[in-house]
C-alpha positions in Angstrom: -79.1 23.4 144.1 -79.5 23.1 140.1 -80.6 19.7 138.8 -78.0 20.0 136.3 -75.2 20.0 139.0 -77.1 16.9 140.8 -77.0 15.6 137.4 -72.9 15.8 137.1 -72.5 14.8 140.5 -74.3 11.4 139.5 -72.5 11.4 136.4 -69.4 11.1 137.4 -70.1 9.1 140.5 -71.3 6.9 138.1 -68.0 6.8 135.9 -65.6 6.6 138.5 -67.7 3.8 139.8 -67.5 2.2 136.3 -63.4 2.7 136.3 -63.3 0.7 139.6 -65.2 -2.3 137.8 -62.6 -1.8 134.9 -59.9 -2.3 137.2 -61.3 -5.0 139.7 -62.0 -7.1 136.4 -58.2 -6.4 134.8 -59.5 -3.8 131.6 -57.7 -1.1 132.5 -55.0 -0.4 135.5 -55.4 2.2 137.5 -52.3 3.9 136.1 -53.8 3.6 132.4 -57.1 5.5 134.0 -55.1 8.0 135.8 -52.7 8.5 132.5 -55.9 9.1 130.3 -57.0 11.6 133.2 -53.7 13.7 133.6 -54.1 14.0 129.3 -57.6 15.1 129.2 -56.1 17.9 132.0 -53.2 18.7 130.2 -55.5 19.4 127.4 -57.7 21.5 129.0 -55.2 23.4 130.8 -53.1 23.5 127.5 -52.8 27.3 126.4 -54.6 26.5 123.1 -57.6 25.9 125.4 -57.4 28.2 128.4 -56.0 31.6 126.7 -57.8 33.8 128.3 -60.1 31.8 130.5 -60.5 33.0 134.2 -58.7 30.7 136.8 -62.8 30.2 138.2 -63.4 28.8 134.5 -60.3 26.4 134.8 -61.0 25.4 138.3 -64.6 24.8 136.9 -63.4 22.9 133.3 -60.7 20.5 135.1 -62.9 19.8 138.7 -64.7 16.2 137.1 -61.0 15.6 135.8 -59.1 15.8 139.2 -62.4 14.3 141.0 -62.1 11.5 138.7 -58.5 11.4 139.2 -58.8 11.0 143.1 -61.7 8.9 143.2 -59.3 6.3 140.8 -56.6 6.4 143.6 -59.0 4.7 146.1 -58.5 0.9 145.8 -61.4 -1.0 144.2 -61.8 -3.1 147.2 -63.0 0.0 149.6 -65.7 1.7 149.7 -65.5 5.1 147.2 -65.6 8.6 149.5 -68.6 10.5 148.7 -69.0 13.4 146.1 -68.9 15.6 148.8 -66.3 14.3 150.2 -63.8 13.6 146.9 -64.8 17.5 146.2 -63.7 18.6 149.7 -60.0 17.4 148.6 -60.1 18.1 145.3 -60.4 21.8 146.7 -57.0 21.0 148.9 -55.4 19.6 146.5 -55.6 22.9 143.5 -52.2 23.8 142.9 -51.7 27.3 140.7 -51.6 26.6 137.0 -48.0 27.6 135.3 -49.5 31.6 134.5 -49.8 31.9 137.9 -46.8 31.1 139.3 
């Protein structure tokens, strides 16, 4: 596997781990995490942004965004699912973007 993906994969293990603290200690709620998530995706799925990109490059651009999103869903007092895992359901979860329906 590349170092760089191993790299990601601890990257954003990392900040969803950090948006769990941010909601255990009261920052942030989980909705204001998952409203800040759904923008960035609606931003990069915006037309401005993915004209002409490939559904592989979108898939690719929004994966940390949705993995970020599910991993916020989990509560903060339970164990987070692996990367593996949280990738796994990302996968399930792709719905067609609106060129494609």
């Amino acid at each position: 596997m590349n170092v760089a993906n191993l790299q990601l994969e601890g990257l954003l293990m990392a900040v969803a781990s950090i948006n769990q603290v941010l909601v255990r200690k009261g920052v942030l709620s989980v909705e204001d995490i998952d409203i800040a998530l759904r923008k960035a995706e609606a931003i990069e799925t915006g037309e401005e942004r993915s004209g002409g990109m490939s559904e592989s490059s979108r898939d690719a651009v929004n994966f940390p965004i949705r993995l970020l999103e599910l991993a916020n869903q989990c509560q903060p007092e339970t164990d987070m699912p692996s990367f593996s895992k949280l990738a796994r359901m990302v996968g399930q979860m792709k719905e067609p973007y609106n060129d494609q329906r």
